[in-house]
N, C-alpha and C positions, 0 to 999 in steps of 0.2 A: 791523588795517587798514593801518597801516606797513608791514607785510610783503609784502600783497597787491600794493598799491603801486609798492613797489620791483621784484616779478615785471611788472609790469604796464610799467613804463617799459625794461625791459632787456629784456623780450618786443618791444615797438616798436621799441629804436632796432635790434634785431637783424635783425629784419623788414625793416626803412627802409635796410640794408646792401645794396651792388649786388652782385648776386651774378650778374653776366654774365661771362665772359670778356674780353677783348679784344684786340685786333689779334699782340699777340704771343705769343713760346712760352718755354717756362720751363727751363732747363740747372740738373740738380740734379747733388749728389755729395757726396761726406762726407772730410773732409781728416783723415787718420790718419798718426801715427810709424812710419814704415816699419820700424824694430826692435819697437817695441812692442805696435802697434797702437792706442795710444790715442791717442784725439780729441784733434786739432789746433784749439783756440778762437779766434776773433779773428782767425785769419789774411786776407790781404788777396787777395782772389778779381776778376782783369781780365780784359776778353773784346776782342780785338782784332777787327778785319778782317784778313786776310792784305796783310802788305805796310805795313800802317800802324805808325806807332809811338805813335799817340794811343788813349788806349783808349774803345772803343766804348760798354760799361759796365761796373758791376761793381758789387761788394757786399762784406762781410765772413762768415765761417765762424761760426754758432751754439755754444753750449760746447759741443754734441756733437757739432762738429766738421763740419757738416749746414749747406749753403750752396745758397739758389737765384735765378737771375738770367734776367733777363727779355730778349728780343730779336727781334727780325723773322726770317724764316726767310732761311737762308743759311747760308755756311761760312764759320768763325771759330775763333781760337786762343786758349786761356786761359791766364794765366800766375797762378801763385799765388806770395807772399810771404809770406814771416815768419821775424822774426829769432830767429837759434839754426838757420834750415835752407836749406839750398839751394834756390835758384830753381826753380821746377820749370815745363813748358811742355806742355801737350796741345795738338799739331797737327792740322788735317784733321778740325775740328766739323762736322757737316753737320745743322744745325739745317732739320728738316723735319714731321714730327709737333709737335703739343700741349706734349710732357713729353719731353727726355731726358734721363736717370738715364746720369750716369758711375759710379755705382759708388761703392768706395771709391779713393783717389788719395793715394799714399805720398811723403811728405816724407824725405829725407836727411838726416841729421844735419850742420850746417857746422861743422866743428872750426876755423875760424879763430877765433884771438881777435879779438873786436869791443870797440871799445868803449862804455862805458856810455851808454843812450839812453834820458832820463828824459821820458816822454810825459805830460801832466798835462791830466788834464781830471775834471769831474763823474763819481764814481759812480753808475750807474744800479744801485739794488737789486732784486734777482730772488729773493726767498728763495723763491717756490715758479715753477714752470712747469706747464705741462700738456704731454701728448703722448700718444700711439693707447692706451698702457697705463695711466695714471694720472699720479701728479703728482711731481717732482721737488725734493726744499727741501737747500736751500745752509745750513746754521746758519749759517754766518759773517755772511748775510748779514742777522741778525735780530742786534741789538744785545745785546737782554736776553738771550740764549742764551748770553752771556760768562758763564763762571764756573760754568754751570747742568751740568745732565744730559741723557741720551737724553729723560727723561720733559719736560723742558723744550721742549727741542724741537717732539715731538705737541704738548704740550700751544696752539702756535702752529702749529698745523696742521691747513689746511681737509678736513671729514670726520670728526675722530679727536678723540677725547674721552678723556680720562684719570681715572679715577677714585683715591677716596681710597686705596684699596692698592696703587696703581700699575696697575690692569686698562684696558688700552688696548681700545677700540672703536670702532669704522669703521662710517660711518651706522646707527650702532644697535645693531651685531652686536659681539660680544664673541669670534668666535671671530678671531684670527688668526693667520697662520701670520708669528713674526717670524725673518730670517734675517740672519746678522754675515757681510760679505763675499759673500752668494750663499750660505752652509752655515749647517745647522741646527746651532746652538749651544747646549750649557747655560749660556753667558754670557747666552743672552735669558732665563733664567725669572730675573734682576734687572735691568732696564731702568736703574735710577736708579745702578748701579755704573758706568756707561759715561758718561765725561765727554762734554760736547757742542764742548770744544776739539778733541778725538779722530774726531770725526766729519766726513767730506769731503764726503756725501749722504745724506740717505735718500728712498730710494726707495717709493710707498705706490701698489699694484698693486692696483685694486680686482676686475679681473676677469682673473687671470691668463690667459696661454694656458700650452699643456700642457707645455711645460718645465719651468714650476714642479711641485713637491708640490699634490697636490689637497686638500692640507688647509686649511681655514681659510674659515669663512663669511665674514669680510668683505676677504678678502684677503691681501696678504700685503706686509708692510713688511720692504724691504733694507735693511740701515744698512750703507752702503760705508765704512770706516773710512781715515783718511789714510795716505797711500803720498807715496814719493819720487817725485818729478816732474820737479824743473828740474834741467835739465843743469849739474854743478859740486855743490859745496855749499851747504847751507842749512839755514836751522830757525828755531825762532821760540821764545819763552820768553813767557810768561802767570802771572801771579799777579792772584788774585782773594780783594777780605777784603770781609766784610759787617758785616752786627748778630749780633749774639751771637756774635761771635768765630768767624764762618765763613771757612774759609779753602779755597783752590783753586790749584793750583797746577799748571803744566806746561812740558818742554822737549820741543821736538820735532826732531829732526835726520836729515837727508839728503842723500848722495851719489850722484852719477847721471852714469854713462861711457857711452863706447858698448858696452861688454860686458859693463858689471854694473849694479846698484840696489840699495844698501842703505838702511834706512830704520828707525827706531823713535822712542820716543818715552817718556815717565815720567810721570806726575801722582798729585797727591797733593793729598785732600779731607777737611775736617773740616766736616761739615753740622750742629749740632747744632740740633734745635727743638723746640718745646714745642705743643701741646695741647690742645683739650678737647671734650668729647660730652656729648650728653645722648638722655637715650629715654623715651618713655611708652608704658605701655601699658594699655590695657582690657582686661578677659576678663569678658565676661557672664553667663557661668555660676555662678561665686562671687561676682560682685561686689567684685571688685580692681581695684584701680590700682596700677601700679608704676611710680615714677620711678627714674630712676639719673642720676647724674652725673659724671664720670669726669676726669681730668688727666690729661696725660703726658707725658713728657720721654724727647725723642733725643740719643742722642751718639754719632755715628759715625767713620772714622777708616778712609780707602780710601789702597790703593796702584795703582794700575794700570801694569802696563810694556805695549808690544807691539815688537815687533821682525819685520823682515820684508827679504825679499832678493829680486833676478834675476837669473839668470845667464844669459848668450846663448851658446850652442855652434853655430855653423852658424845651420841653421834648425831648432833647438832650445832652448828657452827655460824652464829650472828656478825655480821658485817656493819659496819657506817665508814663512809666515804665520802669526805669534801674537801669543799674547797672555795675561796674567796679572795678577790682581785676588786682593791679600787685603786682607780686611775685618775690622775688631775694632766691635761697637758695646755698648753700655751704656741698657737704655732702664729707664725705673721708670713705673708706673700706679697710679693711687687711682681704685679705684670706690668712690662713696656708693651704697646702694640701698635703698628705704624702698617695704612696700608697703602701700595703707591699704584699708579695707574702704570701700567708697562709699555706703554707706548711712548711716553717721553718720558718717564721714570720721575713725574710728578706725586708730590705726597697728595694723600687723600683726606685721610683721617690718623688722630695721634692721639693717643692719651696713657694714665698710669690709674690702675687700679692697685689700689692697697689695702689688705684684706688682715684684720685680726681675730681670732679667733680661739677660744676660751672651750675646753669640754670637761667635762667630770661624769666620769664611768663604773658603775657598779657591777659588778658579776658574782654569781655565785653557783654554787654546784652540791645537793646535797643526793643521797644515795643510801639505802637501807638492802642488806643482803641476806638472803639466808639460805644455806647448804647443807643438805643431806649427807651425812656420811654413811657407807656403806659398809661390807668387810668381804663383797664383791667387787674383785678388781676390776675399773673401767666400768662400774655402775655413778652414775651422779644424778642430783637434784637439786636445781641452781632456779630461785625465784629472785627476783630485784625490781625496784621501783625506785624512781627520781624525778626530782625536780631540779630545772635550772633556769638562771634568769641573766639578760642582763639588760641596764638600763642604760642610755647613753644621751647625755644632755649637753646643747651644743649650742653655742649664740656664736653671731659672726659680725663683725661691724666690717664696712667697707667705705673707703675714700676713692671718689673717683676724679680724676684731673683731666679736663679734656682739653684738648689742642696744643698740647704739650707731654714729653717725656722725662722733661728736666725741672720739676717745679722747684721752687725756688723762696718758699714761705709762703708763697701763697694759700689761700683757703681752698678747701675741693670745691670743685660745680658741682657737684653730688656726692649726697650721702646713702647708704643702702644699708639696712640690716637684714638678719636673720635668726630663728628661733628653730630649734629640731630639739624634737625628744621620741628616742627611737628605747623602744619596751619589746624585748624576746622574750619569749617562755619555752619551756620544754618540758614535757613530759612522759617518760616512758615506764612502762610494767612490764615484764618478760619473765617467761619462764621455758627454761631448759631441760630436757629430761635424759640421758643416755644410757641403755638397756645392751651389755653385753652378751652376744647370741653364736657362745661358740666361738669359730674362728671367724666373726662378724661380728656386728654391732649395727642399732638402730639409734638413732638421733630424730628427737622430735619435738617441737616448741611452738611458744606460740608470744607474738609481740605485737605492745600499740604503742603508738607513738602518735605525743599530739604537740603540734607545735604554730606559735601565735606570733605575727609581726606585726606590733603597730608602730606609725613611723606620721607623726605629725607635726605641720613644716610651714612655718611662719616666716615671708616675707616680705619686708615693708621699704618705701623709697620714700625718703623727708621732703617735704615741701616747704621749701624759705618763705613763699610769698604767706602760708598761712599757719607756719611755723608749728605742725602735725606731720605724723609719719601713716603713710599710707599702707596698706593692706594691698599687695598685690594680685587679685586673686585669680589670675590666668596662672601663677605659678607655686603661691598656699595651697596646699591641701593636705588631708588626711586622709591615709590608704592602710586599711588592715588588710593582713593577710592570714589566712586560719588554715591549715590542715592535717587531715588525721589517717594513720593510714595502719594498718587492722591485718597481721598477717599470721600464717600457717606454714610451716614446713616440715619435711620429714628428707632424710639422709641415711643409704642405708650404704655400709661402708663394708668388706670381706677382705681377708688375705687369701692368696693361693701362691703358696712356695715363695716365688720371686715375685707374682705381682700383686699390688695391691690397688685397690681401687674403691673409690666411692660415689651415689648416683643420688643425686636429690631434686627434690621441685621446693618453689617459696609460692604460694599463691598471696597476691597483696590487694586489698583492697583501699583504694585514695579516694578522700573527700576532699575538697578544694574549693574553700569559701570568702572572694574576696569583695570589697566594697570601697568606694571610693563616695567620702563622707560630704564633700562641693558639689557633687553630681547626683548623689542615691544610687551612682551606678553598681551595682554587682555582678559579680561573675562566680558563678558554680558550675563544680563540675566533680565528678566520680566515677572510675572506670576499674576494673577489675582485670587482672592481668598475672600470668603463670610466666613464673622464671626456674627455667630450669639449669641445672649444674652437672656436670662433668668430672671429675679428677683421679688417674692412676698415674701408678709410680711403677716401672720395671725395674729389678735391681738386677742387672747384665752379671757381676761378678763383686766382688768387695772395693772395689774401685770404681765402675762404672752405674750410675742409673740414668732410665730416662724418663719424662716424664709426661702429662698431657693434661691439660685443662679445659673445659670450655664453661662458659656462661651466657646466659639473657640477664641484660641489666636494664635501666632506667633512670633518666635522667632529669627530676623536675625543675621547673623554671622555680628560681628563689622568689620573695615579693619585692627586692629592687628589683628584678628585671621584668617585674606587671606592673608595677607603677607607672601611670602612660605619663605623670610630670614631670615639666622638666628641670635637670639641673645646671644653673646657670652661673653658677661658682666663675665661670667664663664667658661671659655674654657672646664673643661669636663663636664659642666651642660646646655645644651646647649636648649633654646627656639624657637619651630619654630610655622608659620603661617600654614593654610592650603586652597589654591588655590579652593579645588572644596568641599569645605564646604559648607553643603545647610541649608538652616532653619529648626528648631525645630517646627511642629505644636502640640499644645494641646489642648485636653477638659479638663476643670476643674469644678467640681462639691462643692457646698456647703450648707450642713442641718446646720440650728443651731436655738438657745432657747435663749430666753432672758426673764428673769425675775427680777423686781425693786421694791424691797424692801425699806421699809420709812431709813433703812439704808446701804443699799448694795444692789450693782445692780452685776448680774452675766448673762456673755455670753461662752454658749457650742458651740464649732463649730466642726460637722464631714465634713472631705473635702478629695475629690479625684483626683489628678492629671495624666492623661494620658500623654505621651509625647511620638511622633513616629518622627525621628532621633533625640534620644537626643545627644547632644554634650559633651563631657566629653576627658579631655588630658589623653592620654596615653603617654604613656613611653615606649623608649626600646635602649636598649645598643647597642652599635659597638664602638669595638674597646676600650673599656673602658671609653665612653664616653656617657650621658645620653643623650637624645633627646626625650623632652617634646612638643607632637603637639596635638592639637585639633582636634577631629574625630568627626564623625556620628557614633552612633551608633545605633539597633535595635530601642531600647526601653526603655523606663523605665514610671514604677506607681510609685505613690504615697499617702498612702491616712494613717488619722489620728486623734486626738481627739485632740482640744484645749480649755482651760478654763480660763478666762479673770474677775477678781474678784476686784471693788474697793467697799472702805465700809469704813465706819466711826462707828467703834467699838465703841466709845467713845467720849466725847467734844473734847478730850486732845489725843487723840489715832487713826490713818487712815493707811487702809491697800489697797495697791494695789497690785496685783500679779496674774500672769500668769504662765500656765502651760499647753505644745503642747509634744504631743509621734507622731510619724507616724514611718511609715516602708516604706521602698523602696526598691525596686526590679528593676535591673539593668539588661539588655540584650544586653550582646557585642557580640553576637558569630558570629554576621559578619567580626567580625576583626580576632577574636580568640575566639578557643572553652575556655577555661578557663576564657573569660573576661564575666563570669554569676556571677554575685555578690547581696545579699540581708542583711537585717539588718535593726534592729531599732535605733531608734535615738529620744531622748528628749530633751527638754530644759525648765529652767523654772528663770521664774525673780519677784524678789519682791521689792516695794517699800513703807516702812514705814513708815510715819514720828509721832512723838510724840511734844506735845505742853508741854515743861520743863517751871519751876518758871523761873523768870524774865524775862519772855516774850520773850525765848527762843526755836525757833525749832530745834526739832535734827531730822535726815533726815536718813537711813540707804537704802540702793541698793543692792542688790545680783544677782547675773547673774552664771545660770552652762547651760552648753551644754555637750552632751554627747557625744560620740565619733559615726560619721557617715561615711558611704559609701562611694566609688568610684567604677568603675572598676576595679582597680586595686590594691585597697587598702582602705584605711581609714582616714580621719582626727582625731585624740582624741581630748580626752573632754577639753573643757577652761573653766575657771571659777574665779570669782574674787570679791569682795565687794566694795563698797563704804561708808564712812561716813561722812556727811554734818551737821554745824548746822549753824545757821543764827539768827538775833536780828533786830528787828526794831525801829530807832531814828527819832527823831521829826516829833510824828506823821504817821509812817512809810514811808517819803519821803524820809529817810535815810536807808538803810540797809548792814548791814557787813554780810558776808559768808566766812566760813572755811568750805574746803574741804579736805579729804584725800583718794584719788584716790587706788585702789588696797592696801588696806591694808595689806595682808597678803603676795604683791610680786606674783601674782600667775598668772598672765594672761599670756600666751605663746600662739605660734601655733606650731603644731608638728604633726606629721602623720607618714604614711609609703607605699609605696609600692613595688608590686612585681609582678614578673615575672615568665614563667618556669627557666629563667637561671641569675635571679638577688634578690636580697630582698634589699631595701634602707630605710633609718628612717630618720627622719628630724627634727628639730629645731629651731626654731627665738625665739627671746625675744627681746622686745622691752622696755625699762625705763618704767614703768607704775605706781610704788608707786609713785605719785606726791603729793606733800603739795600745797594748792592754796588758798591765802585769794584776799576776791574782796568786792569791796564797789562800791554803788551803791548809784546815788540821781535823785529821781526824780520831776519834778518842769512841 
């Protein structure tokens, strides 16, 4: 009823919003570094009368550098400011139309020395925004993100839910397409390696248009990684310690002339945490029940460098961009499992597995750029190639104790190992072209992308009587996965007054080469397929626009989920791959409103998602054993109501928060008639910060999800708060933050499912009240 409520009053006050026009007209434009091109923030935008020296009005430049000002129809001259650039003056405005769009408007570098001009007022916090593509979040400007990772981040971000193995989802959907800087990385298949100091944006694209890759049902999240900026030197230095001896750490430094940019950065993280699960299950066939119980303990130990340059030749502009992560981690696990017969609630079977487990992780990320400069506005020429890799080498020793959960020095009845060494690559070449055509523009490019998973998996069980370790090989094997996928798009984009609009297609071509090295088995395949894009903006009046999206995307099966071996980390929970998995296609639709208020800005989004074979693991028992694989099924929609709110109540008072309901409808009955499943699902996140005496912020986070679908069952609800506050010293080049993670202990994942002849429930808990103080200087 709460929930309805809340729609019900933000439905009203948006309604009760005037949404007329009036008397005047609107001069937009966007203030960019004439060398570099990027966005000029905060700069100071005046609009004169010819002849006067008072100014008629004016306003300040958006972070994307995107400025618009209101005035009576006539001719006027605009002068822009900001320090570090030369004055700059546009003559001969002839304000006569609705809307007019200057374009983009190039700032000069001022090489004078100035000197230093300390402006001091209240931070306003902005951690997310909205705009035509989706939502934009600042870390920095989310307190509890000090010290954290990428996955900290989502995890305070409206839409995106993160689950206990790290699997990021956008209203619902698990597929997405994540990308480092704009390029597909093997840095993204470990989210949690990428510290959230390192990070400048992430960008979260719910309904691409067709520049992007057409992969990825719920979209596709940028993580723009930090780059040199300000003119001269600079850097900043972060150490962060927690409970259990967590520790964070980073320098970051940068130089920036007028004809170069150099930039890198070092951090280094020790995350260690502890643990624990529990699972029931029923199987009514035999009349069993099985509990398990489980503990575990992390200890990791990251290095991350990245390093990245510009070089200016003419109007010619050379890039390099990397980056490199090695990882050593240490983890140990105790499962209990006991199963009893339920008829007289006699045991059956009992033992302890005890699992150790050694990895060491390489990654790296390298990237060559080169841009065209123009001295046409909104003309570009953007070519880039990359490679990335990452390696991950894993041995597992296991103790097994049977007929017992309480051993007692005894020796195991069994011993088990394991060997994996799992090799990604990546490779992508792309080229961007954009031709300004009048009050239009053409976009058109062209991308490959080739990327390689081999993943080879040694299993052996000792044998006492002949004192050699066996080669398992129902469950060794070695599975490459290879594909390359070869695409074309063109995007032709126009203004008219108030709306704007743009219409694209991607045509992609997939090759898909897999082999399975114990069998000779292979599986090929290549299919050709047109996605096409959608996206206008109506701007109603200076306060209100609305907007509209649609897309065709695609979703392919990764090579864990073709690998048909299985993993038995669990012996009776047992994970498998699936061989003739095909992709998920979807249409996804998006209405929404946006209106900005002198102190709050609010975005409505209604969205729809189609998805025809969606992919979803079923379950199902033999023998008393579970076996969880990835299917095809029918179908499933999706469609919903989200609302996106920041606002500055007050000097001393800022609200941000979100709040997304949809409903989903599930159609398995190609598998099985009972696999028809529906049901709603909410979630909603706020971020508050208050400005306390002594120059004190206090920071508060809250996060609920409510309990969603499967085929087969449900995940329930998680939910958890955060408290942060922070001070700034000398000038605020110094600043301290306390954090306390999960206050109340409450974050878990838990679910359940079932079957005609099984019902199972589930449990993880992972350490989550953490205490974390971090200081910070920056110079």
């Amino acid at each position: 009823m709460y929930s309805y409520r809340f729609i019900f009053l933000f439905c009203f006050a948006l309604l009760s919003t005037p949404l007329f026009s009036q008397e005047t007209h609107s001069i937009q434009g966007k203030i960019v570094d004439a060398k570099s091109g990027d966005a000029v923030p905060f700069a100071q935008v005046a609009l004169y009368e010819p002849g006067s020296e008072k100014p008629y009005t004016g306003g300040i430049s958006k972070e994307n550098g995107q400025f618009s000002i209101n005035a009576e129809e006539g001719q006027y001259v605009l002068e822009i400011i900001f320090v570090g650039y030369e004055n700059k003056r546009v003559k001969n405005i002839q304000l006569e139309n609705e809307k007019l769009n200057l374009g983009s408007i190039k700032l000069q570098s001022d090489t004078r020395q100035l000197e230093e001009v300390v402006v001091e007022s209240n931070e306003v916090r902005r951690p997310v925004q909205a705009d035509l593509e989706g939502l934009s979040i600042t870390p920095d400007q989310t307190i509890s993100n000090v010290g954290g990772s990428l996955l900290d981040v989502l995890r305070n971000t409206p839409s995106v839910n993160v689950g206990q193995d790290g699997t990021v989802t956008i209203r619902g959907s698990s597929g997405t397409n994540v990308l480092i800087d704009g390029r597909n990385s093997a840095l993204a298949s470990d989210l949690e390696q990428i510290p959230a100091s390192a990070i400048d944006q992430v960008k979260i694209v719910n309904n691409p248009n067709s520049k992007y890759d057409a992969e990825g049902a719920g979209g596709v999240i940028n993580i723009q990684l930090k780059r040199g900026q300000d003119q001269g030197t600079s850097g900043k230095a972060e150490l962060t310690m927690g409970t259990r001896y967590r520790l964070s750490s980073n320098l970051r430094l940068s130089h920036k002339s007028e004809d170069f940019n150099v930039y890198g950065g070092y951090s280094y993280r020790s995350w260690p945490r502890v643990g624990n699960s529990q699972t029931t299950r029923y199987t009514y066939d035999d009349n069993r029940r099985l509990e398990q119980i489980g503990d575990s303990e992390r200890n990791d130990r990251e290095h991350t460098l990245n390093l990245g340059g510009d070089y200016f030749i003419g109007k010619n502009k050379l890039s390099y961009e990397g980056a490199f992560n090695m990882e050593t981690e240490s983890d140990s696990d105790e499962n209990q499992t006991r199963v009893f017969n339920t008829l007289n609630n006699s045991t059956v079977l009992e033992y302890i597995r005890q699992n150790n487990e050694g990895e060491e992780n390489y990654s790296y990320d390298n990237a060559l750029i080169y841009e065209r400069l123009f001295d046409q506005n909104g003309k570009e020429f953007r070519f880039s190639i990359s490679h990335s890799m990452r390696d991950q080498l894993e041995d597992q020793k296991i103790d097994v104790y049977s007929g017992t959960i309480r051993p007692e020095g005894e020796a195991p009845n069994g011993e088990e190992r394991s060997f994996n060494d799992e090799l990604r690559q990546t490779v992508v070449a792309q080229a961007d072209y954009v031709q300004p055509l009048g009050e239009a523009k053409l976009e058109a490019g062209y991308k490959s992308t080739f990327r390689s998973f081999d993943n080879d998996y040694l299993y052996e069980v000792y044998n006492p009587q002949s004192e050699v370790w066996i080669n398992q090989t129902e469950v060794s094997n070695r599975f490459l996965y290879k594909d390359q996928v070869h695409a074309l798009y063109a995007i032709y984009s126009r203004s008219f007054d108030a709306l704007e609009f743009s219409v694209g297609s991607r045509l992609e071509q997939t090759y898909v080469d897999t082999k399975l090295y114990n069998t000779g088995e292979t599986n090929e395949q290549n299919y050709l397929n047109l996605f096409p894009s959608l996206q206008a903006l109506y701007t109603l009046n200076e306060l209100n626009s609305l907007k509209f999206t649609y897309s065709r995307r695609i979703d392919r099966p990764n090579g864990w989920r073709l690998n048909p071996f299985p993993d038995i980390s669990d012996s009776l929970n047992v994970r498998l791959g699936n061989p003739e998995l095909q992709p998920e296609f979807i249409h996804s639709l998006e209405f929404g409103h946006m209106v900005s208020f002198e102190r709050a800005d609010i975005t409505t989004n209604a969205f729809f998602r189609n998805v025809d074979g969606q992919v979803d693991y079923i379950v199902r028992i033999e023998d008393g054993i579970s076996y969880r694989q990835p299917t095809n099924l029918n179908t499933s929609q999706t469609y919903g109501l989200e609302l996106i709110t920041t606002s500055q109540l007050f000097e001393w008072w800022s609200v941000n928060a979100s709040y997304s309901i949809f409903q989903t409808n599930v159609d398995g009955t190609n598998v099985d008639q009972s696999f028809n499943n529906d049901g709603v699902s909410w979630n909603a996140k706020l971020t508050t910060d208050l400005s306390l005496p002594y120059n004190i912020d206090f920071q508060l986070t809250g996060n609920y999800t409510a309990p969603e679908i499967e085929a087969q069952g449900r995940d329930l609800a998680r939910y958890y708060t955060d408290i942060s506050l922070q001070r700034g010293f000398l000038d605020n080049k110094l600043d301290l933050s306390v954090s306390l993670r999960d206050v109340f202990d409450t974050r878990r994942f838990a679910g359940e499912n079932y079957g005609e002849d099984f019902l199972q429930t589930f449990e993880y808990k992972r350490e989550s009240r953490i205490l974390l103080v971090s200081l910070g200087y920056q110079f």
